[in-house]
C-alpha positions as CSV (number, residue, x, y, z in Angstrom):
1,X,0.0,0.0,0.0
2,X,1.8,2.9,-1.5
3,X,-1.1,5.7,-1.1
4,X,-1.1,7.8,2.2
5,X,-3.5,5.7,4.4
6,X,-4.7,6.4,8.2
7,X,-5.8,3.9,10.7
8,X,-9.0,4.8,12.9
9,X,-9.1,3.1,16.5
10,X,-11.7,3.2,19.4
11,X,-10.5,1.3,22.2
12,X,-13.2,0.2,24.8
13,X,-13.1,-1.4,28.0
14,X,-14.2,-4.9,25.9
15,X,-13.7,-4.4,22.8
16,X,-11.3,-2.3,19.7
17,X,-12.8,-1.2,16.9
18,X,-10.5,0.0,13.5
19,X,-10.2,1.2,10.3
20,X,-8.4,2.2,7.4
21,X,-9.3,5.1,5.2
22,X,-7.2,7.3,2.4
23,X,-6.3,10.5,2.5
24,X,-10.2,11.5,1.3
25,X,-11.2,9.6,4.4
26,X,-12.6,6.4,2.3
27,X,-12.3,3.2,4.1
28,X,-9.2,1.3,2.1
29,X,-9.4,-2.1,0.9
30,X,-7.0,-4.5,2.6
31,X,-6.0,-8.0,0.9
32,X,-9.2,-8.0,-1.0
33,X,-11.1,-7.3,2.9
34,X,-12.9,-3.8,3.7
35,X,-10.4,-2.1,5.8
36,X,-12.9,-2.2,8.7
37,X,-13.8,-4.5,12.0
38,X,-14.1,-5.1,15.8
39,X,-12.7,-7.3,18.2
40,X,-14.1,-8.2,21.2
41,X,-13.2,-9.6,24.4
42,X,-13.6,-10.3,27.8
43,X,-13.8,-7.4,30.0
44,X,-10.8,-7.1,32.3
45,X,-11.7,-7.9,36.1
46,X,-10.2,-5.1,38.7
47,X,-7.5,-6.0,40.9
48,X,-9.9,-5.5,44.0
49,X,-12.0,-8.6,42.7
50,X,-9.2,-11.0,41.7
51,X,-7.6,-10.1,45.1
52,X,-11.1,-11.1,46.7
53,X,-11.4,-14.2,44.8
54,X,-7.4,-15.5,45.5
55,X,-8.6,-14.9,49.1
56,X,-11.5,-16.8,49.5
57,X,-9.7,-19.3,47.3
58,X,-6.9,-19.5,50.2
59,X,-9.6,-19.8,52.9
60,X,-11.5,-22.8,51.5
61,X,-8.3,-23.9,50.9
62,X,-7.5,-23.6,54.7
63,X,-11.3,-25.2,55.3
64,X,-9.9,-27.8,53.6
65,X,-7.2,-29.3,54.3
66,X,-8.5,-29.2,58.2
67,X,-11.3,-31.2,57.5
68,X,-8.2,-33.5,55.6
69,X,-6.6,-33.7,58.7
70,X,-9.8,-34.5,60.7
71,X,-10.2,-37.6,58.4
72,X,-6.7,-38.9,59.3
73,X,-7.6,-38.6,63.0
74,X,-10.4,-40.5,62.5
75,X,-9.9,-42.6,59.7
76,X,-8.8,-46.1,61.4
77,X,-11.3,-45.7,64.3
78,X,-14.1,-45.5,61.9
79,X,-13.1,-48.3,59.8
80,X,-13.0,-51.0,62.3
81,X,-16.4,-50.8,62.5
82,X,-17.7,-49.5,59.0
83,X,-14.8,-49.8,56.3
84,X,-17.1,-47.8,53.4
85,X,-18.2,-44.6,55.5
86,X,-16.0,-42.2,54.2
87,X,-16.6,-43.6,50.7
88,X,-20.4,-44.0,51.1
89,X,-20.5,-39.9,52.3
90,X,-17.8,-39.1,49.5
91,X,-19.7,-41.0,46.1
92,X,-23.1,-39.6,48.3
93,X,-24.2,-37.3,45.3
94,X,-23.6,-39.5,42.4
95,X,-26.8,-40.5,40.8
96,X,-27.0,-45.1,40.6
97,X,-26.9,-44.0,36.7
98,X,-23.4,-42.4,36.8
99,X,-20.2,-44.3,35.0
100,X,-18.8,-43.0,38.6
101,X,-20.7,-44.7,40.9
102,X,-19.2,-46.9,43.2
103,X,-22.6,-49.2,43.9
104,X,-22.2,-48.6,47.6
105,X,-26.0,-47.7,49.6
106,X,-26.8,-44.2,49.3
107,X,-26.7,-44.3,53.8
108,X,-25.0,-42.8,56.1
109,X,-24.6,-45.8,58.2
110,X,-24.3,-49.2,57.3
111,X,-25.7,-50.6,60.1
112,X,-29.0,-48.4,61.0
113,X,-31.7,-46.6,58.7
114,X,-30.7,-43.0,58.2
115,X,-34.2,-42.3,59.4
116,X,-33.7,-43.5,62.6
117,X,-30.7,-41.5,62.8
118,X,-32.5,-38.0,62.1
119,X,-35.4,-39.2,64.1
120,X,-33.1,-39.0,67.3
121,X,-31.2,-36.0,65.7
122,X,-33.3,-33.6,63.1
123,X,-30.8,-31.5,63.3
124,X,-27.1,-31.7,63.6
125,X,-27.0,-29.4,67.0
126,X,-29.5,-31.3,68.5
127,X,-26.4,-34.5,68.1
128,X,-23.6,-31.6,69.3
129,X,-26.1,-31.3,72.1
130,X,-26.2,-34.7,73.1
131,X,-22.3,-35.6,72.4
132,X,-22.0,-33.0,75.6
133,X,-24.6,-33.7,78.0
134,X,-25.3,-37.5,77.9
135,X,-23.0,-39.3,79.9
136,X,-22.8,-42.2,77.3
137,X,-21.1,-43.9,74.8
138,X,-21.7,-42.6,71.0
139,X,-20.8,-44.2,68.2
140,X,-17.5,-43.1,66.8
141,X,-19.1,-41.8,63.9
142,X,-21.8,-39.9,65.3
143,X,-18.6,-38.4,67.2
144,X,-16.8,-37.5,63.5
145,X,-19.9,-35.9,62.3
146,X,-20.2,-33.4,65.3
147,X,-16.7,-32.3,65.5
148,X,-16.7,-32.2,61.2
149,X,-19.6,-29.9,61.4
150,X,-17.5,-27.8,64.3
151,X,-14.5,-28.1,61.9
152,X,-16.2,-26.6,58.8
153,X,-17.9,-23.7,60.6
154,X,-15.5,-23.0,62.6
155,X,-17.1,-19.6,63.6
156,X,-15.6,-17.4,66.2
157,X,-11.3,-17.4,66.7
158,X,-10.9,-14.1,67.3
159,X,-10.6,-14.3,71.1
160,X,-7.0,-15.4,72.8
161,X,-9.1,-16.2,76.2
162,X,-8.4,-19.4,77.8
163,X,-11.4,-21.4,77.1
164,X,-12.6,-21.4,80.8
165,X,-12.8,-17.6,80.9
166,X,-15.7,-17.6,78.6
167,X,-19.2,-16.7,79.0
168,X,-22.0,-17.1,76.8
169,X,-24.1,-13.8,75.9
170,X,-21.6,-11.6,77.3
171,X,-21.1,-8.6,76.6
172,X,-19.0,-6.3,77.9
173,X,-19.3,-2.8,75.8
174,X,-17.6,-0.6,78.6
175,X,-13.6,-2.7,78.3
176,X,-13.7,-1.7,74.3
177,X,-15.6,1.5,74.3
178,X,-12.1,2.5,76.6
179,X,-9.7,0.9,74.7
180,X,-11.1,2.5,71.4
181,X,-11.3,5.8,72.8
182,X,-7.4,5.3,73.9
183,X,-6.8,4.2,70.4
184,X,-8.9,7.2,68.4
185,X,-6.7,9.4,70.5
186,X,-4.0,7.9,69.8
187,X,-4.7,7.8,66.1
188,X,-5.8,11.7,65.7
189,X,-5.8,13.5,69.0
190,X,-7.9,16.1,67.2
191,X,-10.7,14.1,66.6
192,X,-10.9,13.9,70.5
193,X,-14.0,11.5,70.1
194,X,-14.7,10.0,73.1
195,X,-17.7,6.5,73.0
196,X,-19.6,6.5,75.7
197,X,-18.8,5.0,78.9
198,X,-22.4,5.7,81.0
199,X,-23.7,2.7,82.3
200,X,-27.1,3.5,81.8
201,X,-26.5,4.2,78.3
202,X,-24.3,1.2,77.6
203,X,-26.4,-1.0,78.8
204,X,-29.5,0.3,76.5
205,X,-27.0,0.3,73.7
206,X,-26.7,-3.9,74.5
207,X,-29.7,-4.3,74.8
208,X,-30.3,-3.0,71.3
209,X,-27.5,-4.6,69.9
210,X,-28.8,-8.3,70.8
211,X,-32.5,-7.8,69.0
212,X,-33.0,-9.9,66.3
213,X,-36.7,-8.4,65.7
214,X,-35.8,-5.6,64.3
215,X,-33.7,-4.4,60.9
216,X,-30.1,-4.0,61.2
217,X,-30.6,-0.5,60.1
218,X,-33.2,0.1,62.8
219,X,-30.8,-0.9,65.5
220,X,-28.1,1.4,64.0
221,X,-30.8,4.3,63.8
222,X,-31.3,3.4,67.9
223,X,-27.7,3.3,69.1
224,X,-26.3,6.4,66.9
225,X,-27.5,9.3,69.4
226,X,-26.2,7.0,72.6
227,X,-23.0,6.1,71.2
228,X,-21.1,9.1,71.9
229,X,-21.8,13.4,72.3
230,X,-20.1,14.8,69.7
231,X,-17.5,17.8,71.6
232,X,-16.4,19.8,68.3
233,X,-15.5,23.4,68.7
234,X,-16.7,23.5,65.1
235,X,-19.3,22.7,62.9
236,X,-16.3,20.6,60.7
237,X,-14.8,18.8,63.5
238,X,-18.8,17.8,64.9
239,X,-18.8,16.3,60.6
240,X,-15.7,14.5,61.1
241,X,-16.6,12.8,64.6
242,X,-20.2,12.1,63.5
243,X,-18.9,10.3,60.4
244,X,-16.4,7.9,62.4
245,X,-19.4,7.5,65.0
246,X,-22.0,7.0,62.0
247,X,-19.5,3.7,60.4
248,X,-18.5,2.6,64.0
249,X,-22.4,2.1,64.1
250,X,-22.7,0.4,60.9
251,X,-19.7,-1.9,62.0
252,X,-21.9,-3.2,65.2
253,X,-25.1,-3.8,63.6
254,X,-23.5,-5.7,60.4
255,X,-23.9,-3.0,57.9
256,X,-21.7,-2.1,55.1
257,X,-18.9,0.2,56.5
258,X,-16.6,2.5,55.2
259,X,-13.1,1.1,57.0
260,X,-11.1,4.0,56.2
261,X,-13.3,6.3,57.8
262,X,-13.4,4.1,61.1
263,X,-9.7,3.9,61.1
264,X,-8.5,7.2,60.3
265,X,-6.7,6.2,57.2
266,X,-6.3,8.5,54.4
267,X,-6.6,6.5,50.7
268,X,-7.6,7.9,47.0
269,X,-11.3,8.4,46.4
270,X,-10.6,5.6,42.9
271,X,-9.9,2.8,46.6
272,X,-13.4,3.2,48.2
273,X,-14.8,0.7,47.3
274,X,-12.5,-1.7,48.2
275,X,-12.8,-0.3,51.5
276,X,-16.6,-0.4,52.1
277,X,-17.6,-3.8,53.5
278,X,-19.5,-5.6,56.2
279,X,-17.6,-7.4,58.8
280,X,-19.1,-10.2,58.2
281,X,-17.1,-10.2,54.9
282,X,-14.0,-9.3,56.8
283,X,-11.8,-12.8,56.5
284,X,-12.3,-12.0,52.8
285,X,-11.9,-8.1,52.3
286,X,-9.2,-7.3,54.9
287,X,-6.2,-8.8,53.9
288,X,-6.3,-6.9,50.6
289,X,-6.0,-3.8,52.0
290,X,-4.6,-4.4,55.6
291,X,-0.9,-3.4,55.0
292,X,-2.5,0.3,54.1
293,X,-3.6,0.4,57.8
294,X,-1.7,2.3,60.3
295,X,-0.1,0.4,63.9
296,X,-3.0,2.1,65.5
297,X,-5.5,1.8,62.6
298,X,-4.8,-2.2,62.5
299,X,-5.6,-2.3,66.1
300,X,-8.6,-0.1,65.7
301,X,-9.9,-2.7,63.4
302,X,-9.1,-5.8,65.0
303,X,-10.9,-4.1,67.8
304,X,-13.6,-3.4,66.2
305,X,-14.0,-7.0,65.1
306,X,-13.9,-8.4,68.3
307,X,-16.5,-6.3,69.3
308,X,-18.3,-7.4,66.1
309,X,-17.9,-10.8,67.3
310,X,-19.3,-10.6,70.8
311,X,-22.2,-9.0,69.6
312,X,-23.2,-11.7,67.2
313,X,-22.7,-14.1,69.9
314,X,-24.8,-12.5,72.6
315,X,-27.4,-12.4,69.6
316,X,-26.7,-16.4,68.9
317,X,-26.2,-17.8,72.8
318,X,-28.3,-15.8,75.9
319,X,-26.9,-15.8,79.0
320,X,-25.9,-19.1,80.2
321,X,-26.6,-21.1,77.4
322,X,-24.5,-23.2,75.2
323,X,-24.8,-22.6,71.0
324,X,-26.3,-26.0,70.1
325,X,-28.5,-25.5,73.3
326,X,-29.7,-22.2,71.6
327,X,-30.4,-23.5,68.2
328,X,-31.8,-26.6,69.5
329,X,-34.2,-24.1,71.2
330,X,-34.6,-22.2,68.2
331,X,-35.8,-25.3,66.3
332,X,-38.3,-26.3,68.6
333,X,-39.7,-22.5,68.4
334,X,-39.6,-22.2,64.6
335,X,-41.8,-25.6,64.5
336,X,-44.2,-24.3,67.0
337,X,-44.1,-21.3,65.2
338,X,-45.0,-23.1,62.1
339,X,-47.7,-25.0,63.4
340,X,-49.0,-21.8,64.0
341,X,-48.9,-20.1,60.4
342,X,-50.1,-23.4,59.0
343,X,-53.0,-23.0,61.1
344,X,-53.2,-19.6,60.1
345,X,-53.0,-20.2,56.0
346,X,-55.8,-23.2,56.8
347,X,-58.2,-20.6,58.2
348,X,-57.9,-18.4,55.1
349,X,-61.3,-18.1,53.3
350,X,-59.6,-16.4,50.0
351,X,-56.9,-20.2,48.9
352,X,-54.9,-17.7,46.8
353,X,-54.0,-15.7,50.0
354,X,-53.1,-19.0,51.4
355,X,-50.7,-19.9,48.9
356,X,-49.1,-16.3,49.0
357,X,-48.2,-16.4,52.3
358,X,-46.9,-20.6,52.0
359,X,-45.2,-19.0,49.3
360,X,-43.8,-16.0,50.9
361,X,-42.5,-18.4,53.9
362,X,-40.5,-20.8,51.3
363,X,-38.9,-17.8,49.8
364,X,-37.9,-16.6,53.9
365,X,-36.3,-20.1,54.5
366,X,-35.2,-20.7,51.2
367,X,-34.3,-17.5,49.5
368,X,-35.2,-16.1,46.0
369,X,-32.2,-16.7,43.9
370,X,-29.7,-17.5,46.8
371,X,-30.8,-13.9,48.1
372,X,-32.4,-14.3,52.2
373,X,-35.9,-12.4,52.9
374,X,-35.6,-11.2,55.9
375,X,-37.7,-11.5,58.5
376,X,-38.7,-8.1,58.5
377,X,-40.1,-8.4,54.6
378,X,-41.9,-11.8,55.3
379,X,-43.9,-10.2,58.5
380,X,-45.3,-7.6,56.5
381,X,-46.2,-9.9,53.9
């Protein structure tokens, strides 16, 4: 091609487009082929998400190879006295039809029905329950299954207390409302924000914290005025301490929460949104950003999450009570509680109502496209 020619590109975020015109601006001809096209592809994924997927990657990862290790322990134990358990649980999915499968029973013991099983157990707290308080022999398997469960939700490690020094549905608000305080000084001592330390208002800030029969964002609406006074000398430094006070709220309750703002860290507006997240997403979302954090930021945080953790607790265990006591409990009072709504859609003169609300009840224990209904959403319904 000997004739001035000029190539035209728009570059998107998924795809190029070019061309190829002459000096007139007339698309050229190319090898017989109109000098003109597109090529698409995929869509680049940010950083932020790859970084959050190589996480959760490592903690499955983590998941298992402890519940490999669990095996080991119990491996020879459980094969003196059924030698296909672990293979009968393993090939458990695979349909009779499958090239795969092994022609083993599709139960989980060899030796008793599997309804007998969930007839003493319906649920598998109500067997951590018993594995503690009947003074018994259990079958070794029975034994696996509990501490497997234990294994995989391995819920709370965030306190270094002895085990001993634990209490269930305590919650002491006063110990980390100081040491925060001493660490937001410590951080900026001209935010001088002090958290509340009032008994009488502490106590009603618990006592909101542990209701589960009300919204998350309800219970953050009810603690923001008791959390703290805000002591500015100006109207900006009242903004400032209301906005750390506004996402140490969200933090308690669950909510999405700005972490920057909580721990006085400075980053580029193009980073917030790796920095907005739930603590509940925490394991996940933290160790991307956690070498940004300050000394004293990174122990604001961890803070933070411990408090985050003892709330959920208190909300999960009541005083006194063990945490396959309370959802043994909680069983019992959903099927009451269901005998009750059943009773309820039976006495409906209009059957379409009926099936709305049997409907609207599936979706709150099922989910509509792996999304919950709360319990808020299916009362009103």
């Amino acid at each position: 091609m000997k004739e001035p020619y000029g190539v035209g590109l728009d570059i998107g975020t998924n795809s190029v487009g070019w061309t190829v015109v002459d000096a007139s601006g007339h698309v050229r001809k190319i090898k017989g082929q109109t000098g003109i096209g597109v090529r698409l592809f995929k869509e680049g994924a940010a950083a932020a998400d790859r970084r959050g997927f190589r996480t959760t990657r490592r903690r499955l990862k983590r998941v298992k190879w402890r519940l490999r290790l669990l095996r080991e322990f119990f491996d020879q134990p459980i094969s003196k006295v059924d030698i296909n358990f672990f293979a009968r649980r393993k090939y458990s999915d695979v349909s009779p039809r499958d090239p795969n499968y092994n022609g083993l029973e599709k139960t989980l013991f060899n030796d008793r029905s599997d309804q007998d099983f969930y007839h003493d157990y319906p649920t598998i707290y109500h067997l951590r329950e018993a594995l503690m308080t009947q003074h018994r022999k259990f079958d070794v398997r029975e034994i696996y299954l509990a501490i497997h469960h234990i294994v995989k939700y391995h819920g709370n490690f965030l306190r270094n207390d002895a085990a001993t020094a634990y209490r269930s549905g305590t919650l002491d608000l006063q110990q980390h409302f100081e040491t925060l305080n001493h660490l937001f000084s410590q951080a900026d001592l001209e935010l001088n924000l002090n958290l509340t330390t009032d008994v009488a208002l502490l106590d009603s800030i618990k006592q909101t914290l542990v209701r589960t029969d009300i919204s998350r964002s309800d219970r953050q609406k009810l603690i923001m005025p008791l959390l703290a006074v805000l002591t500015g000398a100006t109207t900006a430094e009242k903004k400032r301490q209301k906005a750390v006070v506004t996402e140490f709220a969200k933090a308690l309750v669950g909510n999405k929460t700005k972490i920057d703002v909580l721990t006085l860290t400075d980053i580029d507006a193009t980073e917030a949104k790796d920095w907005a997240f739930s603590l509940e997403e925490n394991q996940d979302k933290l160790p991307g950003i956690e070498d940004r954090f300050s000394e004293v930021g990174q122990q604001i945080i961890d803070e933070v999450i411990r408090l985050y953790a003892s709330v959920n607790l208190a909300q999960l265990i009541p005083e006194g009570k063990r945490f396959s006591q309370s959802m043994v409990e909680k069983y019992k009072c959903h099927g009451e509680d269901l005998k009750l709504l059943k009773a309820y859609i039976r006495s409906q003169s209009d059957a379409k109502r009926g099936r709305a609300i049997r409907a609207t009840y599936d979706q709150y224990i099922d989910g509509v496209k792996s999304k919950q209904v709360t319990q808020e959403a299916f009362q009103k319904a």
